[in-house]
PASEBA-1860 file (N, C-alpha, C; in nm, 3 decimals):
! residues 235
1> XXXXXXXX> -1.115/-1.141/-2.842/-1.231/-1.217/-2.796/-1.196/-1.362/-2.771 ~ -1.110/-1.415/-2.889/-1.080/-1.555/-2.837/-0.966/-1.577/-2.676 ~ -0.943/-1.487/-2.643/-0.801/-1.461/-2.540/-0.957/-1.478/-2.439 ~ -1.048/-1.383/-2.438/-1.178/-1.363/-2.344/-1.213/-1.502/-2.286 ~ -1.231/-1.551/-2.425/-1.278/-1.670/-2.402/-1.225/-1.812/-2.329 ~ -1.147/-1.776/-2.360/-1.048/-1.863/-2.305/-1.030/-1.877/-2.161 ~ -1.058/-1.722/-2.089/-1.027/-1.668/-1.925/-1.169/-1.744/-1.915 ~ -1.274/-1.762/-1.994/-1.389/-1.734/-1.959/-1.375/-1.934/-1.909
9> XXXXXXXX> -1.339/-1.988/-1.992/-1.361/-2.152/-1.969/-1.239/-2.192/-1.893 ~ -1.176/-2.088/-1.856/-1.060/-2.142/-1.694/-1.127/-2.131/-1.599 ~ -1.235/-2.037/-1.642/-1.307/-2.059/-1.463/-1.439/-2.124/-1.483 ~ -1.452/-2.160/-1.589/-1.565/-2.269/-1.582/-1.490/-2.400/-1.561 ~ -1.434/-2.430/-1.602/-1.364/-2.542/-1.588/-1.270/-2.571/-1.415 ~ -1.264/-2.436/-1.387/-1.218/-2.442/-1.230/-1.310/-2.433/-1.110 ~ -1.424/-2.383/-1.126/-1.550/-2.377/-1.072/-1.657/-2.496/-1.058 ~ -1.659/-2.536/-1.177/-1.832/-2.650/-1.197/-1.773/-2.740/-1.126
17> XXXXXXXX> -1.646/-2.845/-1.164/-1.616/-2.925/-1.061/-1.715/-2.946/-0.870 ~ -1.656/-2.803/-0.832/-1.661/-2.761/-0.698/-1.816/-2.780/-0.711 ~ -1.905/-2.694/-0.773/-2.014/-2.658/-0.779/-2.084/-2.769/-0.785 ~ -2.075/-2.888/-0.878/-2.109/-3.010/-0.926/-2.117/-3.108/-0.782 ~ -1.981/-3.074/-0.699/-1.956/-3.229/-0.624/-2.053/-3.130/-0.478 ~ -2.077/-3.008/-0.455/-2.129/-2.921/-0.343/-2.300/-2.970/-0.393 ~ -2.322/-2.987/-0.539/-2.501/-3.059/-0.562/-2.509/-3.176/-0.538 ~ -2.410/-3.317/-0.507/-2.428/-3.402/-0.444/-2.411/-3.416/-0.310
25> XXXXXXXX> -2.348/-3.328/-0.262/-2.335/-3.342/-0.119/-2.494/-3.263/-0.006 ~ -2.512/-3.164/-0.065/-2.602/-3.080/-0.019/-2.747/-3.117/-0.067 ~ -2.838/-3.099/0.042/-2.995/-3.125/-0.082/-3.035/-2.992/-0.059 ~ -3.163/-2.930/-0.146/-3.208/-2.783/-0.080/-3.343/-2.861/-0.036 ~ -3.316/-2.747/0.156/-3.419/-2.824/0.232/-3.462/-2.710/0.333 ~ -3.452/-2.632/0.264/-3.483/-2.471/0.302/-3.636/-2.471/0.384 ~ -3.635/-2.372/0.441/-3.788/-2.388/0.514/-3.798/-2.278/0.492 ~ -3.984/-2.272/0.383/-4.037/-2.153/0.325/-4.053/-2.061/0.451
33> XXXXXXXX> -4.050/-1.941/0.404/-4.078/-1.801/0.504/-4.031/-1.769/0.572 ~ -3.828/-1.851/0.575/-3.758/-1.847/0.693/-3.699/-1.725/0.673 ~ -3.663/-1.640/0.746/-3.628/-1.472/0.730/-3.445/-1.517/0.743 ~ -3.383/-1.418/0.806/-3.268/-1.377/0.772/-3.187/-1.516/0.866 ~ -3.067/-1.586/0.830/-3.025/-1.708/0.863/-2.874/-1.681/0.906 ~ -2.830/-1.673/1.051/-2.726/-1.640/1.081/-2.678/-1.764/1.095 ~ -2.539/-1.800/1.093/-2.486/-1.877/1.201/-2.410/-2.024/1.079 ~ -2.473/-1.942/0.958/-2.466/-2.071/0.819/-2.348/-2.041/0.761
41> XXXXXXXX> -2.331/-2.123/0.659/-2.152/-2.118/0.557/-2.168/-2.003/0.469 ~ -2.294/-1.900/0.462/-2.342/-1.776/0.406/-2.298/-1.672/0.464 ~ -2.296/-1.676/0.615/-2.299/-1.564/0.684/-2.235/-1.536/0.780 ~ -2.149/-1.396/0.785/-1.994/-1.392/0.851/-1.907/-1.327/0.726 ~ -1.842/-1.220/0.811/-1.636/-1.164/0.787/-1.606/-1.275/0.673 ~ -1.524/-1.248/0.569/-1.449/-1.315/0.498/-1.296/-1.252/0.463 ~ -1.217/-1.347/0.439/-1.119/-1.334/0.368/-1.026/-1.401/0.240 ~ -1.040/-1.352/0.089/-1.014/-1.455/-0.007/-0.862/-1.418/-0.062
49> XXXXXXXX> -0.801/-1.476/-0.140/-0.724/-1.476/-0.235/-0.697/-1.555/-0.318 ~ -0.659/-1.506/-0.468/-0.609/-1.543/-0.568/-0.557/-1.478/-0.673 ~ -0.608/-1.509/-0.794/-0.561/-1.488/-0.923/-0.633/-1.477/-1.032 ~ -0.574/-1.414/-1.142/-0.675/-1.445/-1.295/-0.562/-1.393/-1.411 ~ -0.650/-1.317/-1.539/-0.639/-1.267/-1.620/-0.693/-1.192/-1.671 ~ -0.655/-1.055/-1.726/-0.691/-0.963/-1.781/-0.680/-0.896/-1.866 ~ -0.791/-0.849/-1.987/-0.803/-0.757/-2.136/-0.800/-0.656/-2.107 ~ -0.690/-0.534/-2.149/-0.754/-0.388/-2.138/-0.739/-0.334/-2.251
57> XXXXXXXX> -0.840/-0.248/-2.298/-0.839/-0.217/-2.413/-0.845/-0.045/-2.427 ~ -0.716/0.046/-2.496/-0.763/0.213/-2.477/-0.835/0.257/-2.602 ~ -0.886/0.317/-2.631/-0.912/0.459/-2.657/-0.852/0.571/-2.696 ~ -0.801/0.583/-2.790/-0.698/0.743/-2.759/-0.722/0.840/-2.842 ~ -0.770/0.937/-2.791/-0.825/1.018/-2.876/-0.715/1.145/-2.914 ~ -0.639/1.200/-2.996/-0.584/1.324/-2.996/-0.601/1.471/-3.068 ~ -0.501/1.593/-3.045/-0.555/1.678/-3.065/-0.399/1.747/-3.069 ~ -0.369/1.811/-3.219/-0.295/1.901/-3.226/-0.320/2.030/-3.307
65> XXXXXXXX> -0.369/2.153/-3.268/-0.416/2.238/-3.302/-0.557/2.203/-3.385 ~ -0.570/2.194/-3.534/-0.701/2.190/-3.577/-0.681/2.012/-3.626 ~ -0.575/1.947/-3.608/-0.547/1.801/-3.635/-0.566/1.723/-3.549 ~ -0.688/1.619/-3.565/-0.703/1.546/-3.449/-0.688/1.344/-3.496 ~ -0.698/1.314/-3.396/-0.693/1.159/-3.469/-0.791/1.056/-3.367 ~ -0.800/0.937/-3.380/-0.849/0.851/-3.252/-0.831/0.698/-3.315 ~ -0.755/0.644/-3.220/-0.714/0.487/-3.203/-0.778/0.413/-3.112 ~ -0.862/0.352/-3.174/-0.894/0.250/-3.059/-0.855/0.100/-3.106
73> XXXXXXXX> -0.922/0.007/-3.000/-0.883/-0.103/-2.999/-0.704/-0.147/-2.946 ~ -0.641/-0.069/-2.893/-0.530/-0.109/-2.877/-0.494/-0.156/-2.738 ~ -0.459/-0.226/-2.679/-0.457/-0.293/-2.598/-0.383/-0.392/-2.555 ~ -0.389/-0.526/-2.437/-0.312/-0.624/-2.415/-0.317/-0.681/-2.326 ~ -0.286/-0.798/-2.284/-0.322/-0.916/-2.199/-0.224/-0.906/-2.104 ~ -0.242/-0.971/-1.954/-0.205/-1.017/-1.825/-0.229/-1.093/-1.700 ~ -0.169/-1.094/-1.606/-0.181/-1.149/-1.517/-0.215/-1.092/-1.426 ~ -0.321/-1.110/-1.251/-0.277/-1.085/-1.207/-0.315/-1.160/-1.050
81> XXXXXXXX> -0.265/-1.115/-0.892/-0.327/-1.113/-0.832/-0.432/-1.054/-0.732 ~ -0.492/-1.163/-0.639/-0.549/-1.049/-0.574/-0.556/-1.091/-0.469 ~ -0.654/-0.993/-0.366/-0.672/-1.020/-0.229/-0.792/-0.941/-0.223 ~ -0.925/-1.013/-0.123/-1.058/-0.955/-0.131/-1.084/-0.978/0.042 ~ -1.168/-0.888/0.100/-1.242/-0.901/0.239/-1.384/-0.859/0.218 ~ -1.462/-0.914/0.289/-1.595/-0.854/0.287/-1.687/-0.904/0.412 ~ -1.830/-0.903/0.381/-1.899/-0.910/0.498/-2.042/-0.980/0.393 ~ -2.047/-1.089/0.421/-2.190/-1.150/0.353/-2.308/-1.203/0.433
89> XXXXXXXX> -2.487/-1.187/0.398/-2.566/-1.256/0.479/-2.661/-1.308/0.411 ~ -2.694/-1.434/0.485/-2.800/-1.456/0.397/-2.983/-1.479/0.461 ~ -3.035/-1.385/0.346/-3.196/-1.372/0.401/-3.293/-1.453/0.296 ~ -3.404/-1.459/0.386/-3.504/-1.593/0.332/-3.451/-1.719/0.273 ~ -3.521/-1.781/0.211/-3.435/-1.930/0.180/-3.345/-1.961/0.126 ~ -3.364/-1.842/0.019/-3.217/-1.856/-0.100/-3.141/-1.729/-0.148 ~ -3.173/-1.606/-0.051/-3.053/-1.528/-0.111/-2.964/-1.491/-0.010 ~ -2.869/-1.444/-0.063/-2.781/-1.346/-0.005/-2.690/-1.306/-0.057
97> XXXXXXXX> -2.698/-1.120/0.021/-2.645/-1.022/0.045/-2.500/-0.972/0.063 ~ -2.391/-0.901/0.030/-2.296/-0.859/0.075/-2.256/-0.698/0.024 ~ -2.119/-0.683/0.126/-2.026/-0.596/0.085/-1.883/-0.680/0.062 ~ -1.828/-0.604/-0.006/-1.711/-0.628/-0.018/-1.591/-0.516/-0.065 ~ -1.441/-0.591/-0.054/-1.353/-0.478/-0.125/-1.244/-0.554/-0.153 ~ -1.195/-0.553/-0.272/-1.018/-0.582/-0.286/-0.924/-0.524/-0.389 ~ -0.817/-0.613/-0.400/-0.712/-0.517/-0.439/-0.637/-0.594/-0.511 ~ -0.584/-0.589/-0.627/-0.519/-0.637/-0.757/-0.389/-0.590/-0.749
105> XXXXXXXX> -0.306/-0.650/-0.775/-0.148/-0.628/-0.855/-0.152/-0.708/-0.952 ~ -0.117/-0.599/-1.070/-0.170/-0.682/-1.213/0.018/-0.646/-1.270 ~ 0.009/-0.714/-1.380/0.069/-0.665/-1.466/0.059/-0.650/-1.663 ~ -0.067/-0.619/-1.691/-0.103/-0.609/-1.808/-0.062/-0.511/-1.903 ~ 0.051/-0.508/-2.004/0.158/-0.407/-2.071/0.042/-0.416/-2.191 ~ 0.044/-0.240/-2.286/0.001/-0.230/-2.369/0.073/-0.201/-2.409 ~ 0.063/-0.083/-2.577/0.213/-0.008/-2.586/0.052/0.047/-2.710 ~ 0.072/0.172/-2.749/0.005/0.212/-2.905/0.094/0.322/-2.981
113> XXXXXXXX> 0.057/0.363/-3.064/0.079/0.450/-3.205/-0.025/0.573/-3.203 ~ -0.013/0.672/-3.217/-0.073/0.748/-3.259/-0.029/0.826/-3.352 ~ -0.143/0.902/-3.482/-0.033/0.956/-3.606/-0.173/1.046/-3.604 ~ -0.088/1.189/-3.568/-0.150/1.359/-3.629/-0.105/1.380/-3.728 ~ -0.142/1.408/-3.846/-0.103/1.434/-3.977/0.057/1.543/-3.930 ~ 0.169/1.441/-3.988/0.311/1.540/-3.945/0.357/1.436/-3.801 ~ 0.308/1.401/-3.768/0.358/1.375/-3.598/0.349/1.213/-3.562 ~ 0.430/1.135/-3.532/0.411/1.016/-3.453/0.421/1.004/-3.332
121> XXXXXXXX> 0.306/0.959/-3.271/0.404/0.916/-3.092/0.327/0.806/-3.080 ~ 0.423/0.726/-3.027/0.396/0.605/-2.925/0.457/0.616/-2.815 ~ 0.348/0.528/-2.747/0.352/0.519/-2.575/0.306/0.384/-2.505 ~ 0.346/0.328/-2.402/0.317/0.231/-2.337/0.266/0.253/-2.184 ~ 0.159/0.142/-2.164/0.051/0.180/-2.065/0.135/0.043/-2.015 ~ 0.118/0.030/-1.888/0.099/-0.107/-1.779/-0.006/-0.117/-1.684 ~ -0.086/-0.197/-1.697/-0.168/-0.190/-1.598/-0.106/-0.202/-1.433 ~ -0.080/-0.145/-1.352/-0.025/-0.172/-1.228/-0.090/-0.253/-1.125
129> XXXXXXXX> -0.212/-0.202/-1.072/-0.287/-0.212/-0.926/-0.389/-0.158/-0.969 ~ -0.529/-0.162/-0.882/-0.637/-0.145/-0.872/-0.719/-0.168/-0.799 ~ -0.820/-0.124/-0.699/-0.885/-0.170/-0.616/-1.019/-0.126/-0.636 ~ -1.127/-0.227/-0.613/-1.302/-0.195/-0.632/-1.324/-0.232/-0.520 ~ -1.435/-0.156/-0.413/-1.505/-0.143/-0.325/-1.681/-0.203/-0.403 ~ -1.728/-0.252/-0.386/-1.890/-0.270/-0.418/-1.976/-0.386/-0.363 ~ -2.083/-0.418/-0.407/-2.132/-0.525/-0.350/-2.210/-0.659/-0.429 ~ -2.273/-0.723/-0.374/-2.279/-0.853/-0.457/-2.438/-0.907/-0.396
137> XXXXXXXX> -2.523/-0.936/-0.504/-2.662/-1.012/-0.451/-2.657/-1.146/-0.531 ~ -2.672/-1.249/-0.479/-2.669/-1.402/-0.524/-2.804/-1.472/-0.457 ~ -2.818/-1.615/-0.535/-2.930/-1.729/-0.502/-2.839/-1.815/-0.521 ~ -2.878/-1.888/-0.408/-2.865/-2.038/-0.355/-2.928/-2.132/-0.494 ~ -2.866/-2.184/-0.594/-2.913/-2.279/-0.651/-2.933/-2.409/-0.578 ~ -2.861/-2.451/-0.504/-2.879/-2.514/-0.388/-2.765/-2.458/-0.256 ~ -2.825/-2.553/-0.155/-2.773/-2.494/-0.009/-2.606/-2.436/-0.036 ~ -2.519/-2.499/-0.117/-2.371/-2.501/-0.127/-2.361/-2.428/-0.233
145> XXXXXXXX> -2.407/-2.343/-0.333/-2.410/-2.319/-0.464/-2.472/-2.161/-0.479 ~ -2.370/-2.069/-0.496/-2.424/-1.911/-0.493/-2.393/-1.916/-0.650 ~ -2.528/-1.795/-0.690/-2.492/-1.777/-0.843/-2.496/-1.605/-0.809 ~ -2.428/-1.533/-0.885/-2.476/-1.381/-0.788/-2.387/-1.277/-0.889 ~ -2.431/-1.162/-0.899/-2.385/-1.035/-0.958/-2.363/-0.955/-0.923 ~ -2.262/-0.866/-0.935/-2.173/-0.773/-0.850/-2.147/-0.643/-0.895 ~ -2.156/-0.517/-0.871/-2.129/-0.378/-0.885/-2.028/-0.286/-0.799 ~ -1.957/-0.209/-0.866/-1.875/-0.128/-0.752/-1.799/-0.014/-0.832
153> XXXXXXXX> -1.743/0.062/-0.760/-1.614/0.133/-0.791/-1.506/0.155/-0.810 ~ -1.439/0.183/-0.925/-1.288/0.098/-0.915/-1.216/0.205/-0.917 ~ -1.118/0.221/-0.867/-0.963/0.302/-0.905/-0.845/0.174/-0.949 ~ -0.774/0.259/-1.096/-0.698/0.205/-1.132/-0.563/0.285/-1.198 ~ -0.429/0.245/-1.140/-0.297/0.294/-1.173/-0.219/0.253/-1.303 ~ -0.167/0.297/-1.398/-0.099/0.277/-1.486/0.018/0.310/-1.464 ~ 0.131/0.251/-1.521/0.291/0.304/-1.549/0.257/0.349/-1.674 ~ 0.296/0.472/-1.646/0.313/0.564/-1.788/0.446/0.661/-1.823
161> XXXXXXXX> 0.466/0.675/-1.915/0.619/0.770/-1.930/0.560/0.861/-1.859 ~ 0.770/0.933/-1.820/0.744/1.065/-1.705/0.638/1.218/-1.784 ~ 0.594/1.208/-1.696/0.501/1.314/-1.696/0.368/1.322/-1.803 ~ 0.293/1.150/-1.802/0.176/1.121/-1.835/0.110/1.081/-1.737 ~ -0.058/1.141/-1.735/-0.183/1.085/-1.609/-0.157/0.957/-1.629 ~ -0.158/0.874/-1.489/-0.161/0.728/-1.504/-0.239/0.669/-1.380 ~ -0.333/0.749/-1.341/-0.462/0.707/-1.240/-0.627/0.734/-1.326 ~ -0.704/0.638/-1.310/-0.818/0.658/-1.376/-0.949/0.578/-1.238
169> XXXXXXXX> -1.044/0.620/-1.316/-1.140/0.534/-1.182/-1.240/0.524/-1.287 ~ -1.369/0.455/-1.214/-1.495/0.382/-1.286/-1.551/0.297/-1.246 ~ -1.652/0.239/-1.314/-1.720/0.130/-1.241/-1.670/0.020/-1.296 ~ -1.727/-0.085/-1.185/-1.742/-0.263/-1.243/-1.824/-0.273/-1.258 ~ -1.863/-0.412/-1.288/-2.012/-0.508/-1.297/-1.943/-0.686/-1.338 ~ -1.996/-0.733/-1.295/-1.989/-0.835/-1.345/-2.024/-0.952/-1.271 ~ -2.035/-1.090/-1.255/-2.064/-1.234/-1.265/-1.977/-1.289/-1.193 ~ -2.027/-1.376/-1.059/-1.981/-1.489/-1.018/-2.043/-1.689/-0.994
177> XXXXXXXX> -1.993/-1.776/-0.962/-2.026/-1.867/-0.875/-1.915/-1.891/-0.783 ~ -2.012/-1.925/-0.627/-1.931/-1.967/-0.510/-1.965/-2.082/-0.476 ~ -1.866/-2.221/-0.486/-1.933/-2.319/-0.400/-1.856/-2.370/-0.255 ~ -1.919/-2.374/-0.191/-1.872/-2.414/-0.062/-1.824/-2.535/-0.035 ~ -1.684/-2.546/0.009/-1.630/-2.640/0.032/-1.613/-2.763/0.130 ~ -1.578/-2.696/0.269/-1.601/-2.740/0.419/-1.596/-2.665/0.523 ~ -1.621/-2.636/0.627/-1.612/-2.605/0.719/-1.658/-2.410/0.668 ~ -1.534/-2.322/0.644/-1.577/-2.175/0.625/-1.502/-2.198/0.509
185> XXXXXXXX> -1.454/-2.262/0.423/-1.409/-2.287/0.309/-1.495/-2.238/0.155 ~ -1.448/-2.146/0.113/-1.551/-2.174/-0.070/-1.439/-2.135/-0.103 ~ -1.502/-2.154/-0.306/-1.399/-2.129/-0.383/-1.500/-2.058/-0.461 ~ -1.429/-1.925/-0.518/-1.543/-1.865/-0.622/-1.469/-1.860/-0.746 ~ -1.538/-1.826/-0.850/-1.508/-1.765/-1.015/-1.570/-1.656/-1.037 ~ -1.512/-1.540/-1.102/-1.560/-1.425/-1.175/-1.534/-1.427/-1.305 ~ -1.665/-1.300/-1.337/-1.596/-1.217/-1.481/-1.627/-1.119/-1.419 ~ -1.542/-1.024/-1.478/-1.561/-0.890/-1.463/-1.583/-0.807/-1.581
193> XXXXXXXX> -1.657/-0.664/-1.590/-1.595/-0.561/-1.748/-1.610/-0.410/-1.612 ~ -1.476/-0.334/-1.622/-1.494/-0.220/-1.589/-1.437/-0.147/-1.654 ~ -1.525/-0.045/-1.645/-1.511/0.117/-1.740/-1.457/0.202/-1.654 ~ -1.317/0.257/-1.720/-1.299/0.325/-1.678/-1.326/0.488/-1.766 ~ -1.354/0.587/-1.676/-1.405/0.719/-1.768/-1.285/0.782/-1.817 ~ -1.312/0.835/-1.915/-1.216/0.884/-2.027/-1.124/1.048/-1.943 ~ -1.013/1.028/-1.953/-0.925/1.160/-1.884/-0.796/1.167/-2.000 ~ -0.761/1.338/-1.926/-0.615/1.388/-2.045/-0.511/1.278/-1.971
201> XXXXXXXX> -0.476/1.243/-2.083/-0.321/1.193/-2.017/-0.212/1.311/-2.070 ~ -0.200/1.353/-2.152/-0.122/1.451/-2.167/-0.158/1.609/-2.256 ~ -0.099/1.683/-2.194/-0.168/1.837/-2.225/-0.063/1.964/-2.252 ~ 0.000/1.932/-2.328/0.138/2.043/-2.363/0.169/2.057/-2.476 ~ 0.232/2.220/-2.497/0.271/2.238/-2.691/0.180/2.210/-2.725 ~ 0.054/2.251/-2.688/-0.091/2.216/-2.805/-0.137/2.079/-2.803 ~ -0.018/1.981/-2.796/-0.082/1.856/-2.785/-0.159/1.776/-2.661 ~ -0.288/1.777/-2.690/-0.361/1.734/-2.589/-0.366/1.537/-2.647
209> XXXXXXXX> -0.371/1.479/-2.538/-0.386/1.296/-2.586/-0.503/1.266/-2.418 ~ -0.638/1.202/-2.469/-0.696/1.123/-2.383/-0.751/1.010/-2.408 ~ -0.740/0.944/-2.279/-0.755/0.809/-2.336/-0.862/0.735/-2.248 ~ -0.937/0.683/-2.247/-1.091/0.594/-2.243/-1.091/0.433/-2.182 ~ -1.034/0.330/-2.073/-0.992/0.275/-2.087/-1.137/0.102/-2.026 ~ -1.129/0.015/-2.124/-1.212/-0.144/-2.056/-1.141/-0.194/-2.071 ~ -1.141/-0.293/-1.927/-1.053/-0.395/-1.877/-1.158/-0.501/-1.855 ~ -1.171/-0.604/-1.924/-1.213/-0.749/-1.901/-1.167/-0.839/-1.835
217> XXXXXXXX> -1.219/-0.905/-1.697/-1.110/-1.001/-1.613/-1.180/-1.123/-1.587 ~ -1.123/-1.224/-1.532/-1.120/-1.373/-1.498/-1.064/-1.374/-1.390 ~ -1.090/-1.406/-1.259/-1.048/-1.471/-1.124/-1.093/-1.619/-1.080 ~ -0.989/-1.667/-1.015/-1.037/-1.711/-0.906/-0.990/-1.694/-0.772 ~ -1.105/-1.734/-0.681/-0.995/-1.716/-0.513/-1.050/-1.824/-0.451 ~ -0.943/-1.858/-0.347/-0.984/-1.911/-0.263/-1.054/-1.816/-0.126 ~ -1.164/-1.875/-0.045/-1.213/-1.776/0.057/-1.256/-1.845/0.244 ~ -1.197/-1.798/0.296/-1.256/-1.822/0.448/-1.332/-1.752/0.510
225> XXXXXXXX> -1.465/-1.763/0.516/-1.513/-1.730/0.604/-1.505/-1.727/0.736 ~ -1.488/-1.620/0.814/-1.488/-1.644/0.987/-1.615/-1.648/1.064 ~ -1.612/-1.750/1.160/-1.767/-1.817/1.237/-1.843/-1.852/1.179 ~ -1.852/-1.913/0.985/-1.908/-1.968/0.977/-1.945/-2.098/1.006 ~ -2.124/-2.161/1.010/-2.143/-2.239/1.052/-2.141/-2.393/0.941 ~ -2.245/-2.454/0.970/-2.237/-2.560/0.864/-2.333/-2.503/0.749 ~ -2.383/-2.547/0.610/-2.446/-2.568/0.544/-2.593/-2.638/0.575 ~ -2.693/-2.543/0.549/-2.804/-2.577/0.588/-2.884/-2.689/0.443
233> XXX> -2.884/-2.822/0.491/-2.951/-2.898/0.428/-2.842/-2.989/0.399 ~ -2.822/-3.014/0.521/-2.648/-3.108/0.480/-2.762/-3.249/0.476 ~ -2.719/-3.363/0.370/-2.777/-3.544/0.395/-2.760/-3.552/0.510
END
């Protein structure tokens, strides 16, 4: 939790800046009942990249004949990057809408223990790659300033010894701010928590092992929007 925390005040601390100097520059000067707003630093194709850090934590449940065991909490920290595209708009005065999708190269190493009464094994997980497809609804705290929450689907790859499952999938959820910089310019911050659903990783000689896996993350990216316009409520 303190490792969490820590991802959690790199992107506060890399974010408010942006967010802070986008509330002096911008006033909100929105015009009530205005419907859907093309042509703004909201709306338009994007393309971002960056970076963060990430918690994953397994699960392992086992099974040798009538001997079973379960480890949790085992887990471990990383790096990684990324790359995101999407499509965002924004309707009435202060929200907007998107899709999106991207794609991670991580490298987050675990390693655990497991003990069946008679039997030891250990094994090591790496987090590899991963990609979530989903989407995102935010408010304009002001004209330059998205606060917004995000859902999707994830697939995710592990390095695992030869001949252990090392693909899992599940959902996300989690938390951003975007503040807009200049021109099609923002910079955003996340958290993320995705679940991934519990599968065999291994199933032979009686011994069955599955494992359950949450990954907690921290990003940031940089992002361009294409054809966006200016910021509505510029001084």
């Amino acid at each position: 939790m303190k490792n969490l925390a820590k991802i959690a005040s790199i992107l506060a601390f890399s974010v408010a800046p942006l967010a802070a100097h986008a509330a002096d520059i911008y006033a909100p000067t929105f015009v009530p009942g205005a419907g859907l707003v093309a042509g703004d630093a909201w709306t338009g194709f994007y393309l971002g990249a960056g970076g963060g850090g990430a918690a994953v934590n397994h699960d392992l449940k086992g099974s040798l004949g009538t001997a079973s065991a379960e480890l949790d909490g085992i887990g471990g920290m990383g790096g990684f990057g990324t790359v995101q595209g999407g499509y965002d708009f924004r309707f009435g005065p202060s929200w907007v809408a998107g899709a999106f999708a991207d794609y991670d190269f991580a490298n987050v190493g675990s390693s655990a223990g497991l003990t069946i009464p008679g039997h030891v094994y250990r094994a090591s997980a790496t987090l590899a790659d991963s990609w979530t497809a989903g989407g995102r609804l935010g408010y304009l705290v002001n004209p330059a300033t998205l606060v917004y929450g995000l859902g999707g689907y994830t697939q995710a790859s592990f390095a695992m010894p030869a001949g252990v499952k090392g693909d899992f999938a599940g959902w996300t959820a989690g938390a951003g701010l975007e503040a807009h910089i200049m021109g099609g310019w923002s910079v955003k911050g996340e958290y993320r928590f995705t679940h991934l659903d519990g599968d065999t990783l291994y199933n032979k000689g009686g011994l069955r092992i599955n494992d359950q896996i949450d990954e907690q993350s921290g990003r940031v990216l940089l992002v361009y929007k294409f054809g966006a316009g200016t910021v509505t409520g510029l001084k």
